[in-house]
Backbone of each chain as nested JSON, in Angstrom:
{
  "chains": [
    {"id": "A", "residues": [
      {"number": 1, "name": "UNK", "atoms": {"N": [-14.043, -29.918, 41.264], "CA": [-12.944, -30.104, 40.299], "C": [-12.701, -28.798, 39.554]}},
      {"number": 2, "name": "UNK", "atoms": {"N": [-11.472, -28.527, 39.498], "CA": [-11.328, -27.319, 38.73], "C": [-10.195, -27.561, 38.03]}},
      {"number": 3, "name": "UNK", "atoms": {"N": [-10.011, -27.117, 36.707], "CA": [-8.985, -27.486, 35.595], "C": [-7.525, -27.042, 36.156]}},
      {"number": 4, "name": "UNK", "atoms": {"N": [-6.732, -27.65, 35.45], "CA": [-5.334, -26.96, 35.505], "C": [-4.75, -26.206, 35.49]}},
      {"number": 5, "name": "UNK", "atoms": {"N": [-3.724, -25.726, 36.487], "CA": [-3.084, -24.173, 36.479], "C": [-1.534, -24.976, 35.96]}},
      {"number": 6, "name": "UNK", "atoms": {"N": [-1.378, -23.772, 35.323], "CA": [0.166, -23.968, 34.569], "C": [1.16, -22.896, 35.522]}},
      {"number": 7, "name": "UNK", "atoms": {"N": [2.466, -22.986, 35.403], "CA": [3.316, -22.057, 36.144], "C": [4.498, -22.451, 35.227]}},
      {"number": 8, "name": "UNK", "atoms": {"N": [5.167, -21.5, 35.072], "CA": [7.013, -21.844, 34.629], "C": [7.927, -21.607, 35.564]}},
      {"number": 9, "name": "UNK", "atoms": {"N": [9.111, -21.815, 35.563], "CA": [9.984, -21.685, 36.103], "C": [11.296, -21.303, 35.056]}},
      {"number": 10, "name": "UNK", "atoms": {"N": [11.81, -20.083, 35.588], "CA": [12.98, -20.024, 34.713], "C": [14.1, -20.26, 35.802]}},
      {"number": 11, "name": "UNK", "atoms": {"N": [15.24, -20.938, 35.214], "CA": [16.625, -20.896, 35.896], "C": [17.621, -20.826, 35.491]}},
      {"number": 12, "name": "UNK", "atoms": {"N": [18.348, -19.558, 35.801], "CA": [19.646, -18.807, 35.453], "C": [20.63, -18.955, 35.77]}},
      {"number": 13, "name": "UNK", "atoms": {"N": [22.148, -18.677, 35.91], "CA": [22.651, -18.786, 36.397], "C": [23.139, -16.827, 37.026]}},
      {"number": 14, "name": "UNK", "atoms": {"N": [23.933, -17.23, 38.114], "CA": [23.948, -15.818, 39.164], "C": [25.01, -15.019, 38.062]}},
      {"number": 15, "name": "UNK", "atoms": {"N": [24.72, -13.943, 38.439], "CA": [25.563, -12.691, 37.748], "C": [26.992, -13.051, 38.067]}},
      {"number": 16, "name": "UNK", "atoms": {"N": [28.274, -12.82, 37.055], "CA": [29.435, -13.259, 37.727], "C": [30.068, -14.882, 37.557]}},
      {"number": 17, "name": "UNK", "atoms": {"N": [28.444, -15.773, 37.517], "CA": [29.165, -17.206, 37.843], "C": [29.246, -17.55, 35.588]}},
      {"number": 18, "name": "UNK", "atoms": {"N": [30.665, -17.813, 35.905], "CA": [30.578, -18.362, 34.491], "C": [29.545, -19.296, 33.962]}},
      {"number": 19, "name": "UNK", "atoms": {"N": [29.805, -19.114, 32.313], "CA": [28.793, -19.634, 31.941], "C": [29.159, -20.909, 30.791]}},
      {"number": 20, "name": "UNK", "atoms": {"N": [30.112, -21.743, 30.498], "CA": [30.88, -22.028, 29.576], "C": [30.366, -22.255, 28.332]}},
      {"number": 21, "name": "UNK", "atoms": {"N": [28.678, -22.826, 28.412], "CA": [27.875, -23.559, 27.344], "C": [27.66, -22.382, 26.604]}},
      {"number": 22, "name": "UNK", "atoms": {"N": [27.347, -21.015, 27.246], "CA": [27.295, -19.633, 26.565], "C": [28.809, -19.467, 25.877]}},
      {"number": 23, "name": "UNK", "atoms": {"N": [29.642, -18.932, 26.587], "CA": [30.651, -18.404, 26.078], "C": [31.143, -19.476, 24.432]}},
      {"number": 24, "name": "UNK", "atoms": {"N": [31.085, -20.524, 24.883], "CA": [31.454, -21.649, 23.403], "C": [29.966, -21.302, 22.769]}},
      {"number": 25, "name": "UNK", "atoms": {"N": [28.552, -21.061, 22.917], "CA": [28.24, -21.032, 21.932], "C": [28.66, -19.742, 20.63]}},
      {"number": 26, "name": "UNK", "atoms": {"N": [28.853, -18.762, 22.101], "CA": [29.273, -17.142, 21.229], "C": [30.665, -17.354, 20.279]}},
      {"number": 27, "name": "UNK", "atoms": {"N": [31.48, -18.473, 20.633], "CA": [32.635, -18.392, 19.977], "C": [32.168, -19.246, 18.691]}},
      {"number": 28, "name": "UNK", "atoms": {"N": [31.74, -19.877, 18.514], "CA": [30.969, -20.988, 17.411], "C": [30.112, -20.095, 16.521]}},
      {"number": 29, "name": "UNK", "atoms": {"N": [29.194, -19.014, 17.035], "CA": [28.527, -17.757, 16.224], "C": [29.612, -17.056, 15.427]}},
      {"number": 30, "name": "UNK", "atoms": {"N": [30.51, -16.719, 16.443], "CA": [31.498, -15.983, 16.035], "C": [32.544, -16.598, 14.698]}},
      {"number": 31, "name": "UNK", "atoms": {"N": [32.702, -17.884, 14.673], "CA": [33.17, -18.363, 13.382], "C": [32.347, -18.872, 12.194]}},
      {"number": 32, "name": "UNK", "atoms": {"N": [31.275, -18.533, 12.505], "CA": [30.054, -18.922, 11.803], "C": [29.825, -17.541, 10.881]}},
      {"number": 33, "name": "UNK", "atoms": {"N": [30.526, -16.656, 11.617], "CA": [30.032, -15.069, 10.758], "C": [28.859, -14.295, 11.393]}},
      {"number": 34, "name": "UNK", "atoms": {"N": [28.97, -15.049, 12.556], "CA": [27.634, -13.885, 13.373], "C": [28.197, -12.979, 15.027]}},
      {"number": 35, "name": "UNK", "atoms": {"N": [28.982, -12.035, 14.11], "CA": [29.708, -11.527, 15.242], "C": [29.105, -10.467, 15.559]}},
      {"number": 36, "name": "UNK", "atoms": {"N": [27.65, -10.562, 15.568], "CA": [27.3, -9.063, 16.094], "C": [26.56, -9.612, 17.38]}},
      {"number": 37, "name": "UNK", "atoms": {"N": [26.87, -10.778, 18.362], "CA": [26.481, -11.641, 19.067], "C": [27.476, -11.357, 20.249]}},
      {"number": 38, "name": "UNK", "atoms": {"N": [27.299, -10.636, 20.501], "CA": [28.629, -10.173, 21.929], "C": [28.566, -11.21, 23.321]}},
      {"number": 39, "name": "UNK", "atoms": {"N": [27.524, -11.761, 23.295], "CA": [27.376, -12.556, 24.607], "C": [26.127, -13.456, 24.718]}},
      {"number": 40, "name": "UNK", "atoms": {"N": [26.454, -14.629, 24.891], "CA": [25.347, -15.424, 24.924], "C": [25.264, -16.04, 26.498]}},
      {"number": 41, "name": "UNK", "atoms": {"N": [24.003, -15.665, 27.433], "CA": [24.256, -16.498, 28.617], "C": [22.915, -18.215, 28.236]}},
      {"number": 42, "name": "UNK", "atoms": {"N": [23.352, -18.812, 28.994], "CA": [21.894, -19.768, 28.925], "C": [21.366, -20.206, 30.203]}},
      {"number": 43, "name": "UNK", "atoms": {"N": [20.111, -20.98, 30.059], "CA": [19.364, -20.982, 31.215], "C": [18.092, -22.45, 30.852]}},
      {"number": 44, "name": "UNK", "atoms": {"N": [17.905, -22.504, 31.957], "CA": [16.689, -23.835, 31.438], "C": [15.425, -23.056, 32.172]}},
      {"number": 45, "name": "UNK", "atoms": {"N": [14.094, -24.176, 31.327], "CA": [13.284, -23.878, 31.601], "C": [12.095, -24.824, 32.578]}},
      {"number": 46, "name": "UNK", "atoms": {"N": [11.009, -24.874, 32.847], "CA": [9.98, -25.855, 33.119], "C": [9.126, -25.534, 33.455]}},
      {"number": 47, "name": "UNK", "atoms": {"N": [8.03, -26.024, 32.981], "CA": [6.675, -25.606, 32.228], "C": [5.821, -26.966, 33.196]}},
      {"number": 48, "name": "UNK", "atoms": {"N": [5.646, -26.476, 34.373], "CA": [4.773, -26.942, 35.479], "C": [3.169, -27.165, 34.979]}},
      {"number": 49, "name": "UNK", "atoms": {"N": [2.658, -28.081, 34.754], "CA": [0.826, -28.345, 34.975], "C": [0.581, -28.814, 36.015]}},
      {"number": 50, "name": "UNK", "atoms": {"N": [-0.142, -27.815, 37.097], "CA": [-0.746, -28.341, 38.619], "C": [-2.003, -28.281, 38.358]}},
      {"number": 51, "name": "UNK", "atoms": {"N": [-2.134, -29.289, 39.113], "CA": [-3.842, -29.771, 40.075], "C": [-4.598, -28.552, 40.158]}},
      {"number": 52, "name": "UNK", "atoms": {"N": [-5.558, -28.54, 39.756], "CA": [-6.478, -27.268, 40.146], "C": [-7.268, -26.888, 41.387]}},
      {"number": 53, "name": "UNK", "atoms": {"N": [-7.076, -28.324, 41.844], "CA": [-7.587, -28.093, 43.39], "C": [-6.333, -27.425, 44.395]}},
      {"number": 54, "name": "UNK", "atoms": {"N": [-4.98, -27.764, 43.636], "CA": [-3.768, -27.447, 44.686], "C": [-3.98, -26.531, 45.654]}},
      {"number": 55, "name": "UNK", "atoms": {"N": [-3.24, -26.344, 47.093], "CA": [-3.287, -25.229, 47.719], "C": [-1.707, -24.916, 48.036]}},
      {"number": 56, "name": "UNK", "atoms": {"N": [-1.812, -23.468, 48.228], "CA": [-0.486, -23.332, 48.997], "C": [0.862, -23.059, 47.493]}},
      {"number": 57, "name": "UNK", "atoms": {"N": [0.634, -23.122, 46.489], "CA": [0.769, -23.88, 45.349], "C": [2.135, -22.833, 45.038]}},
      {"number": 58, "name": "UNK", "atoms": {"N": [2.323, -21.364, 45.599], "CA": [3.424, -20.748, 45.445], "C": [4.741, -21.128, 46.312]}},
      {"number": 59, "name": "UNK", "atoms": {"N": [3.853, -21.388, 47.531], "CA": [5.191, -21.701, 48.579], "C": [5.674, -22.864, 47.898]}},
      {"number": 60, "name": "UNK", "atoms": {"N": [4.984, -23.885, 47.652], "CA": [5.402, -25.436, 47.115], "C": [7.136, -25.195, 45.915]}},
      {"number": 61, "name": "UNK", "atoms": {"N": [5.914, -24.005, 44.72], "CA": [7.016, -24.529, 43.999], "C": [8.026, -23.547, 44.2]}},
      {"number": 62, "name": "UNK", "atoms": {"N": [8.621, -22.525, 45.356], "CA": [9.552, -22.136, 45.939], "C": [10.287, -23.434, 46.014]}},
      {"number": 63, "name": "UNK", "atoms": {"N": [9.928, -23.96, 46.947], "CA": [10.548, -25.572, 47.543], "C": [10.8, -26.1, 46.532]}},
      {"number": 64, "name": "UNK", "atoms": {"N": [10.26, -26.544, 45.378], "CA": [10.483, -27.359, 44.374], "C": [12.122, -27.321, 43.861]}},
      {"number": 65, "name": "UNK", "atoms": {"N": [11.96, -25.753, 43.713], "CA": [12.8, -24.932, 42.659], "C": [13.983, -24.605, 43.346]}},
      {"number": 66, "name": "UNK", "atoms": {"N": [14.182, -25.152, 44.806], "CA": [15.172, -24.742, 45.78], "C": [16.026, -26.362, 46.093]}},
      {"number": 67, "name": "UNK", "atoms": {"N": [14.579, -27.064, 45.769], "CA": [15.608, -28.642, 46.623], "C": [15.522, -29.194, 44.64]}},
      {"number": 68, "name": "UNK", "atoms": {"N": [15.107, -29.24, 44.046], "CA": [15.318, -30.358, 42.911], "C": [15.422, -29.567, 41.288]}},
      {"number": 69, "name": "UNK", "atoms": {"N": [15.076, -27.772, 41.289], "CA": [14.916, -27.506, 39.619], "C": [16.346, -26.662, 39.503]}},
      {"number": 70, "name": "UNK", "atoms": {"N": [16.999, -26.017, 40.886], "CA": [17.879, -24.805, 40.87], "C": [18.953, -25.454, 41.902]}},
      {"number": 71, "name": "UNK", "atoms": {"N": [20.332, -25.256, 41.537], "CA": [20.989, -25.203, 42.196], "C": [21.185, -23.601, 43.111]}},
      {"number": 72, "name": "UNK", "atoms": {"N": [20.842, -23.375, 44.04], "CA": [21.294, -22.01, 45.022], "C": [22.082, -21.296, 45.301]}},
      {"number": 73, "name": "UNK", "atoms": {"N": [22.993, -22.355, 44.654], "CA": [24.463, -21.725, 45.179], "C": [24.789, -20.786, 44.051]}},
      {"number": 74, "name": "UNK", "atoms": {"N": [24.42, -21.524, 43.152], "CA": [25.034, -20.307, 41.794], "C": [24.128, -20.302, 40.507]}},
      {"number": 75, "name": "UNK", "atoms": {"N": [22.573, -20.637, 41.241], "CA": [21.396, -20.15, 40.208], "C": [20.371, -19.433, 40.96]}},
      {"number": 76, "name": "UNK", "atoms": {"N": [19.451, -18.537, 40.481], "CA": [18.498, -18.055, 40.459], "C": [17.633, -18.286, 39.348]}},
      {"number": 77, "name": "UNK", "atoms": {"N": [16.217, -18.484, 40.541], "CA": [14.904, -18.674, 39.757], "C": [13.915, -17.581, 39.853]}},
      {"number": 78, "name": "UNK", "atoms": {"N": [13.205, -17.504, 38.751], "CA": [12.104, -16.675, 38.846], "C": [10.539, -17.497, 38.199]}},
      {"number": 79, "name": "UNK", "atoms": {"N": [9.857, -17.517, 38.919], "CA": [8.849, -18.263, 38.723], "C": [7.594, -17.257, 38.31]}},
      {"number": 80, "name": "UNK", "atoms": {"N": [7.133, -17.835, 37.016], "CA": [6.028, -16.872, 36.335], "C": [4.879, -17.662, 36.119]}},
      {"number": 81, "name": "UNK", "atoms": {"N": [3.116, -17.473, 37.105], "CA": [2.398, -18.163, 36.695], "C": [1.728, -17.793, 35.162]}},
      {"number": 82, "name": "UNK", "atoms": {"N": [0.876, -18.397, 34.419], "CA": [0.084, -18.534, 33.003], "C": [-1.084, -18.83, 33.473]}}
    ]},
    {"id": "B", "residues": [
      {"number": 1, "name": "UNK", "atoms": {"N": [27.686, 5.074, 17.207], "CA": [27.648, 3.801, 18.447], "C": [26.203, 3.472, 19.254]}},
      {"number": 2, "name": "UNK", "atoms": {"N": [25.498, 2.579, 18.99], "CA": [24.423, 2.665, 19.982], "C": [24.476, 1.689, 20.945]}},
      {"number": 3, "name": "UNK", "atoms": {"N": [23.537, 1.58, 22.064], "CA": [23.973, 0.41, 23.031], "C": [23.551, -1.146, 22.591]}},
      {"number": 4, "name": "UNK", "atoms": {"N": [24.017, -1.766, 23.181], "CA": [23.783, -3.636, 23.025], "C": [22.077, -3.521, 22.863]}},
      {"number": 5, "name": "UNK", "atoms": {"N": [21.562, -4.357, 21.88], "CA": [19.844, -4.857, 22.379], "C": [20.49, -6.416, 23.32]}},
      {"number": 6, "name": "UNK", "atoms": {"N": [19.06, -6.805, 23.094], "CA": [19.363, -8.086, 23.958], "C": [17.751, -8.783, 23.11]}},
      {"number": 7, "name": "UNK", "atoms": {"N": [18.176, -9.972, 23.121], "CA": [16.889, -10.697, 22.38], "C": [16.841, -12.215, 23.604]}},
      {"number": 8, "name": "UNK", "atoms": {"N": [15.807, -12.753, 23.576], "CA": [15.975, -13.952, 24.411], "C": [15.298, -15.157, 23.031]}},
      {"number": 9, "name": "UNK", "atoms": {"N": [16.046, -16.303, 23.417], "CA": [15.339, -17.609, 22.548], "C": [15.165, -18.675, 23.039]}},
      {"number": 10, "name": "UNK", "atoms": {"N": [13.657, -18.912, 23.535], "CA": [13.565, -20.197, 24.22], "C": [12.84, -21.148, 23.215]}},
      {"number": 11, "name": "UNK", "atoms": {"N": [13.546, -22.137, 23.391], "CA": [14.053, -23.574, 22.742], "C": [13.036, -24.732, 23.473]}},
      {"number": 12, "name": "UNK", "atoms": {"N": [11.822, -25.003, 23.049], "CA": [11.131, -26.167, 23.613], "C": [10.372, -27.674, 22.82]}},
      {"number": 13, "name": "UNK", "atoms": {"N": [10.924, -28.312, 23.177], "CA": [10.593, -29.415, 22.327], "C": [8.487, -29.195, 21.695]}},
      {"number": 14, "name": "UNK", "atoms": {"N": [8.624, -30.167, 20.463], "CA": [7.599, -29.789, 20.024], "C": [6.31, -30.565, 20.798]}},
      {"number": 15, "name": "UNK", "atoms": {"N": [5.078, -30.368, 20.606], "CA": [4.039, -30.939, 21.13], "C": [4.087, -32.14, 20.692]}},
      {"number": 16, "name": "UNK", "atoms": {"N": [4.296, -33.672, 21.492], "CA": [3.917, -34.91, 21.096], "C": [5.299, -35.59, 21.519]}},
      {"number": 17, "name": "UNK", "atoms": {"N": [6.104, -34.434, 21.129], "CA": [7.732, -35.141, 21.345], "C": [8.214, -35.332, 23.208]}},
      {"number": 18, "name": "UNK", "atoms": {"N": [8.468, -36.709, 22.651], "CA": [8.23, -37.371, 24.445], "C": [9.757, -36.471, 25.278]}},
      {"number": 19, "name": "UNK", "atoms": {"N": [9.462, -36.074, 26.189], "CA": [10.286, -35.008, 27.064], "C": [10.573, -35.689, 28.504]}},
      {"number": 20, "name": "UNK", "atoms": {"N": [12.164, -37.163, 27.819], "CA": [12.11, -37.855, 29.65], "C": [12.544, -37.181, 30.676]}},
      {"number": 21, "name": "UNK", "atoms": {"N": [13.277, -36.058, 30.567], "CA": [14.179, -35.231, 31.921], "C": [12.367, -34.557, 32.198]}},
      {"number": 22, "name": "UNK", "atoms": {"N": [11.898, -34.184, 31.715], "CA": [10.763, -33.882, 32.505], "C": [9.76, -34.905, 33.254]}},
      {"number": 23, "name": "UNK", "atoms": {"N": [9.678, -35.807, 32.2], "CA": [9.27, -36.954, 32.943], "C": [9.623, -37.647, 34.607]}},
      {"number": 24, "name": "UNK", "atoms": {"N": [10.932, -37.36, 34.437], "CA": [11.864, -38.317, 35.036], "C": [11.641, -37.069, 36.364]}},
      {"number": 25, "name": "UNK", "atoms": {"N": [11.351, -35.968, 36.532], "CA": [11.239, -34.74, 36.94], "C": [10.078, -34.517, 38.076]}},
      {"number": 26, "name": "UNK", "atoms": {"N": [9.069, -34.966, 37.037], "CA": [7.984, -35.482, 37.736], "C": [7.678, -36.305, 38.663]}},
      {"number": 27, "name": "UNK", "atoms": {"N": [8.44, -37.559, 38.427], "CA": [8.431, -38.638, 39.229], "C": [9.058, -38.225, 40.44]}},
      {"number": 28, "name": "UNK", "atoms": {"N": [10.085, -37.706, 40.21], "CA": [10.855, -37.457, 41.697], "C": [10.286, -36.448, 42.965]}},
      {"number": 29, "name": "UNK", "atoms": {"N": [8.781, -35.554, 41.887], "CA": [8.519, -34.836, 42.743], "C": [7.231, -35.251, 43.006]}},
      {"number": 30, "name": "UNK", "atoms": {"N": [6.666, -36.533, 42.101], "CA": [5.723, -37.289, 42.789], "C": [6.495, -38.383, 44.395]}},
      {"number": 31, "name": "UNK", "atoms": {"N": [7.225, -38.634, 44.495], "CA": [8.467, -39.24, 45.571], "C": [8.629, -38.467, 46.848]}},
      {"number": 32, "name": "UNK", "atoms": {"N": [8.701, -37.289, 46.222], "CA": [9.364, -36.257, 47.264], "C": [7.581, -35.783, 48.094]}},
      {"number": 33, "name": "UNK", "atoms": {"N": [6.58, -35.976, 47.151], "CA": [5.163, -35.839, 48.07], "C": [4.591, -34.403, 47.382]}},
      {"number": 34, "name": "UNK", "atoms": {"N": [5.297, -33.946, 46.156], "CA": [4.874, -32.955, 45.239], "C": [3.383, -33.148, 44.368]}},
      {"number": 35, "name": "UNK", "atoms": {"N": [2.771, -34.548, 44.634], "CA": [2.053, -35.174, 43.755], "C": [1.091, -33.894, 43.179]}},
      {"number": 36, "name": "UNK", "atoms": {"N": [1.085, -32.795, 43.294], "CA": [0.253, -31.512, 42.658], "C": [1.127, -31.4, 41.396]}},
      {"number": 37, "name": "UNK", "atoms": {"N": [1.805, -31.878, 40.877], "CA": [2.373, -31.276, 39.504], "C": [2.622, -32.704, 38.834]}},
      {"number": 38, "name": "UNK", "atoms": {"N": [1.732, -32.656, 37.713], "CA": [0.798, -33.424, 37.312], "C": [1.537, -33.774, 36.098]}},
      {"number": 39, "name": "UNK", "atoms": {"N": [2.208, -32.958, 35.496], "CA": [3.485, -32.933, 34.412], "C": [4.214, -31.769, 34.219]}},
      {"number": 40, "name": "UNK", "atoms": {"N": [5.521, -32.088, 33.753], "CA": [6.286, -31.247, 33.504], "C": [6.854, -31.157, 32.335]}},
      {"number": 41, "name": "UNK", "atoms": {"N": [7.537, -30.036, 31.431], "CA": [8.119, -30.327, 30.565], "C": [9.234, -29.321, 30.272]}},
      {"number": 42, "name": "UNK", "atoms": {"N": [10.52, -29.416, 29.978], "CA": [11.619, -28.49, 30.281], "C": [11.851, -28.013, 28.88]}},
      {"number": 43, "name": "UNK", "atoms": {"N": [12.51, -27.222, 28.822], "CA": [13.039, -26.31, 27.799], "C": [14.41, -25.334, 28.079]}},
      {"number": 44, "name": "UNK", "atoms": {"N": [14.618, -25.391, 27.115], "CA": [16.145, -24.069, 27.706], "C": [16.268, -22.713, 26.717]}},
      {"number": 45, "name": "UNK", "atoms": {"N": [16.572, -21.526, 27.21], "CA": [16.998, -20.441, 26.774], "C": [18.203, -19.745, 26.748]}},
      {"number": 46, "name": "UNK", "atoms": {"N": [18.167, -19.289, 25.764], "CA": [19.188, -17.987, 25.299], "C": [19.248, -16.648, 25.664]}},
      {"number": 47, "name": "UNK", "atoms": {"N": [19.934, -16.019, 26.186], "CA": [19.781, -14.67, 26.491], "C": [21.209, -14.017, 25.604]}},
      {"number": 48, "name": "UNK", "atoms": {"N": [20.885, -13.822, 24.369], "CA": [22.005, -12.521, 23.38], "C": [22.36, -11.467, 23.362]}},
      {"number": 49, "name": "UNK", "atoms": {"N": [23.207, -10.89, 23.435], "CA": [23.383, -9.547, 23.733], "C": [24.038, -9.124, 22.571]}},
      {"number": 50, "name": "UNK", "atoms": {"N": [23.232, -8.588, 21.688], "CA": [23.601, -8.57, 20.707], "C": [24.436, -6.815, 19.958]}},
      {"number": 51, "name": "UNK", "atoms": {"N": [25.47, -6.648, 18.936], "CA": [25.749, -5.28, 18.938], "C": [24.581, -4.393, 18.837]}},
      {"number": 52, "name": "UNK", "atoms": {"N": [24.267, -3.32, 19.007], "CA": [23.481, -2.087, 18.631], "C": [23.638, -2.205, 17.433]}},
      {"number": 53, "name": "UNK", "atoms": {"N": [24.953, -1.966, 16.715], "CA": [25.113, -1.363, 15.04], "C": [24.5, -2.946, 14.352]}},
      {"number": 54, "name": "UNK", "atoms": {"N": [24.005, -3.84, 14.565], "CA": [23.693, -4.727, 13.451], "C": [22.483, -4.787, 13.221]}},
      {"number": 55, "name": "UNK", "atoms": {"N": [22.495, -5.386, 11.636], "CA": [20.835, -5.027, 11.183], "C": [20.669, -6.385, 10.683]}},
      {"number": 56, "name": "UNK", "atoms": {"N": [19.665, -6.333, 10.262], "CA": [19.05, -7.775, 9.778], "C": [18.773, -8.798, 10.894]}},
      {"number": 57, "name": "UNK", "atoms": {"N": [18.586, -8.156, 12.165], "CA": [18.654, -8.735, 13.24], "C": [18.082, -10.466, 13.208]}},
      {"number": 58, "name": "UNK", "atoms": {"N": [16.636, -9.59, 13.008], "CA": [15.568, -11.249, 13.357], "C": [15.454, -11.708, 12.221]}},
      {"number": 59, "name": "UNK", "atoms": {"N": [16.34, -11.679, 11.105], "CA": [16.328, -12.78, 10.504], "C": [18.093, -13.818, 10.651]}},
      {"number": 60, "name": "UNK", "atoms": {"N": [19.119, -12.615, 11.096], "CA": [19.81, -13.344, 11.737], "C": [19.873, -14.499, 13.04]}},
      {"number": 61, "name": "UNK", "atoms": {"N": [18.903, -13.995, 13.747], "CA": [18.546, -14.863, 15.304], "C": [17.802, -15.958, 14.43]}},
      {"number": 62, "name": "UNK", "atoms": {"N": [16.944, -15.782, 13.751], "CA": [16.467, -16.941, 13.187], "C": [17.752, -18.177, 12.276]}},
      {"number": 63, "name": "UNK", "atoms": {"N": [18.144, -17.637, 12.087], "CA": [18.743, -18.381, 11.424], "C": [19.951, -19.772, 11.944]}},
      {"number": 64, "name": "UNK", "atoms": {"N": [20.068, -18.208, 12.89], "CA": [21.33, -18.972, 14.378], "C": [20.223, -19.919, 14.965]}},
      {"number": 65, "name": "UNK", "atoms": {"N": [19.025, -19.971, 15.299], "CA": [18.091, -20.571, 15.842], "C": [18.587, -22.431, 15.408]}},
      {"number": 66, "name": "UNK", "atoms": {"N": [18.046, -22.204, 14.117], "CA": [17.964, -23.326, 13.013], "C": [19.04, -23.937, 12.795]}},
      {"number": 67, "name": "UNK", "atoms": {"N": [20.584, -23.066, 12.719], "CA": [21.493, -24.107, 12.795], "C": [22.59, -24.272, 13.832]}},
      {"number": 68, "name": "UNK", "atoms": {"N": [22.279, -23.615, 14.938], "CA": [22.659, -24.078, 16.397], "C": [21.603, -24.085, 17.004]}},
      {"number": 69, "name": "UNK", "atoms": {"N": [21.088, -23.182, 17.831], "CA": [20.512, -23.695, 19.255], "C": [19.427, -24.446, 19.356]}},
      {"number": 70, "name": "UNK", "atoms": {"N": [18.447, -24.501, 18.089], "CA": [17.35, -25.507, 18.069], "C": [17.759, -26.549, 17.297]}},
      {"number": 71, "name": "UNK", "atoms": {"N": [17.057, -27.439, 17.368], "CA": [17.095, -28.986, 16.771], "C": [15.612, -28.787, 15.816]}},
      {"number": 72, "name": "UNK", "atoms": {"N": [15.506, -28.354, 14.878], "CA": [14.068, -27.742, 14.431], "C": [12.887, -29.168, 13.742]}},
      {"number": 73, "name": "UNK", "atoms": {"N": [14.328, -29.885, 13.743], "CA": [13.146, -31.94, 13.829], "C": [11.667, -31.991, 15.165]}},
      {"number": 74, "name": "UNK", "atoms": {"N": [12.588, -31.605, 15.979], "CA": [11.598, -32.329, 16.969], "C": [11.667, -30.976, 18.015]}},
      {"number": 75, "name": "UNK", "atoms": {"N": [12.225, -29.77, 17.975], "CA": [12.037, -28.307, 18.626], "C": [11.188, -27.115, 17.83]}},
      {"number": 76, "name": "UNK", "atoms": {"N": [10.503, -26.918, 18.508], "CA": [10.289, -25.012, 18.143], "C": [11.173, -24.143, 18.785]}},
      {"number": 77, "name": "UNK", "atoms": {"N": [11.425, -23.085, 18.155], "CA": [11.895, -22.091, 19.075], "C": [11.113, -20.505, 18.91]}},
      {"number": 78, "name": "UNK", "atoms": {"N": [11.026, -19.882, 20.035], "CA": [10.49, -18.344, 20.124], "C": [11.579, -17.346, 20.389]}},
      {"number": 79, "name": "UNK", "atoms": {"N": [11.315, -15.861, 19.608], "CA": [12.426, -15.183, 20.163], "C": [11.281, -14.129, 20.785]}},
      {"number": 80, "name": "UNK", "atoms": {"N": [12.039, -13.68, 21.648], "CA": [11.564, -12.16, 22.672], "C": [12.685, -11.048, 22.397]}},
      {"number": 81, "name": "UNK", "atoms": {"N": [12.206, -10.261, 21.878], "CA": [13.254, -8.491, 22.076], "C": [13.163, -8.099, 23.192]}},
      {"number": 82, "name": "UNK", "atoms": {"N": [14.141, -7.368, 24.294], "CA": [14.266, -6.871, 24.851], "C": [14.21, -5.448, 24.685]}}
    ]}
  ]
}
């Protein structure tokens, strides 16, 4: 038995592909009086706890992050273990 | 004139506070035969691009934190400088 490995996952969206939840938040800063806020993009996160016995455990959450955390077409992930 | 900084703010619910899209996250990748990821829990980020010429920076990001992008009831949030 060996304790838990943690991993994150960040997911972005691709350079280019609009962003709308950004752009309205920058305009909402912007009437708020915080116009030194030129661009806001956003992104989600997930904060993976695996099995410590797992194997294989990078290719997996490739797969994970390709069929169910990221859309492909117009996100990119970067996956950072802890 | 100096160039843009960039600050990031990720937004994650607090410890205890029940997190169902992760939940619900889990399950599907206990389904799919993922059963190595044992829990999950999501979060989302900010990426700002903020002017060069402004000051009072991080207590401005904080502030934007508290009354947009976090929910500070039941969220923490972290900032990162770029």
């Amino acid at each position: 038995m060996s304790d838990s490995q943690k991993a994150v996952v960040y997911v972005r969206l691709k350079d280019g592909v609009l962003d709308p939840q950004g752009v309205t938040i920058q305009k909402a800063l912007e009437q708020m009086g915080y116009d030194e806020i030129e661009k806001v993009r956003t992104g989600r996160f997930f904060e993976l706890q695996i099995n410590g016995n797992a194997s294989n455990i990078e290719k997996k959450i490739n797969e994970i992050c390709t069929k169910l955390l990221a859309n492909p077409v117009i996100e990119n992930f970067t996956v950072e273990k802890a």
